[in-house]
N, C-alpha and C positions, 0 to 999 in steps of 0.2 A: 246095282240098283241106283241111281239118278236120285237126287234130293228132292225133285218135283215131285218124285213118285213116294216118296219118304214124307212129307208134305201134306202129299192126298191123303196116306194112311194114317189111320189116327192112330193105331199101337205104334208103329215105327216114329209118327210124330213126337209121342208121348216117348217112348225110348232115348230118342237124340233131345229132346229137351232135358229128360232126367240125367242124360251123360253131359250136359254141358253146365251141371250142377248151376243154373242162374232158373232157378223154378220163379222166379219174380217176372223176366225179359223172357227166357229159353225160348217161347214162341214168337213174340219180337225176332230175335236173334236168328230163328231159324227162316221168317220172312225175309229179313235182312240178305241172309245170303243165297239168297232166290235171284238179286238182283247182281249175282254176280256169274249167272252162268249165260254161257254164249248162245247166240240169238238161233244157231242150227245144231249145238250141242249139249252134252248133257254137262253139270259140273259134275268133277271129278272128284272122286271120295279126297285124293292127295290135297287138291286144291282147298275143299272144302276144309280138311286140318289144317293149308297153312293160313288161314282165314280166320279161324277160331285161335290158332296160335296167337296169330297180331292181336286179335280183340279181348280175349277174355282176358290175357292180365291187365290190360287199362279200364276193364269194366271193373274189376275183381280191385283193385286199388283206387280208384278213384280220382283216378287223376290223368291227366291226360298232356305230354310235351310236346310241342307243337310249334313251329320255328323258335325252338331256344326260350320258349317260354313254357312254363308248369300251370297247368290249368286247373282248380279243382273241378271234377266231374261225378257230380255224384249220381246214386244209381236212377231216378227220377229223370234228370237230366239225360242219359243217355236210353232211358226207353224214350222219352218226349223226343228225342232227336230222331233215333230211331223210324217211331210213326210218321214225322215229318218229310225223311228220306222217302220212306215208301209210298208219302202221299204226291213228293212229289214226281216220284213217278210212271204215281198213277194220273197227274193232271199234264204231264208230257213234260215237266220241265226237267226234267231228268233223262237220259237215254239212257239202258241196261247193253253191254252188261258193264258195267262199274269194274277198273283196273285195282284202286286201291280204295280205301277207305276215307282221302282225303277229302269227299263230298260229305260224311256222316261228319268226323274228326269238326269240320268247320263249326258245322248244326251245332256239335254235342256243347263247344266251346261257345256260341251265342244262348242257349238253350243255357246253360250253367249259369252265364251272364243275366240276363233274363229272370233265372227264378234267387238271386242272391241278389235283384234292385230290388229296392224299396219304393213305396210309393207314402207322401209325407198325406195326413190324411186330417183334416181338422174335426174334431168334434164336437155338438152341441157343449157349450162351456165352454169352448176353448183350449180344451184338451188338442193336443199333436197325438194320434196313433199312428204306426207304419204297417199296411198291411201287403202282402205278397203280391206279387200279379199271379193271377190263377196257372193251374197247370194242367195239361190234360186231365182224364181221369183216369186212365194208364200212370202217368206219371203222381201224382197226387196217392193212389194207391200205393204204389213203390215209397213215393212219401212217407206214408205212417207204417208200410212195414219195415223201414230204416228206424223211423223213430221210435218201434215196437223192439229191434234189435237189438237198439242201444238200451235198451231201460226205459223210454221214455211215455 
């Protein structure tokens, strides 16, 4: 069975999400690698593991290395990146099927950047507050169930 078909079905959906234990992203991740099967074939079960090998332990750690440099990536960040990839290509600027990861890896690493600026924001009185730049609402969710993780 083909992952497009695994995809369409929503018990087999829901099965390969619950197997790639990220119940926050899994359907994210399962979109994600829709964009890696070839334009007259199906992806390959094999493929489809070495795919999930590369990603889930940089999802699953948070961090992401990237020419010689350590990125933090936190899980927010790489659903936002994530949706991004797929939007963009669904608006053409992308062509499937996708060889590696290095078009997501880029996202995840400005998307991370992104939601750790600050914006300096004045206040009636003269008060300085710093508030976030918004994040999706995929990612924003992932947001507070990280900070729900932690205690927070």
């Amino acid at each position: 069975m083909s992952l497009d078909v695994i995809v369409d079905e929503g018990a087999a959906a829901q099965a390969l999400q619950a197997a790639l234990d990220m119940s926050a992203i899994g359907a994210l991740v399962i979109r994600y690698l829709a964009l890696f099967r070839p334009a007259k074939n199906k992806l390959t079960w094999p493929r489809v593991a070495a795919l999930l090998g590369e990603l889930l332990p940089l999802i699953k750690q948070e961090r992401l290395e990237r020419d010689g440099r350590v990125h933090e990536a936190p899980l927010h960040a790489w659903a936002s990146a994530i949706e991004k990839t797929i939007a963009a290509r669904d608006s053409g600027a992308l062509r499937p099927p996708l060889k590696s990861h290095g078009y997501l890896f880029e996202v995840v690493i400005a998307e991370s950047a992104r939601a750790s600026a600050q914006t300096a924001v004045v206040l009636q009185g003269g008060d300085v507050a710093s508030i976030a730049k918004p994040l999706s609402t995929t990612a924003q969710a992932i947001a507070r169930l990280e900070q729900r993780k932690r205690g927070g």
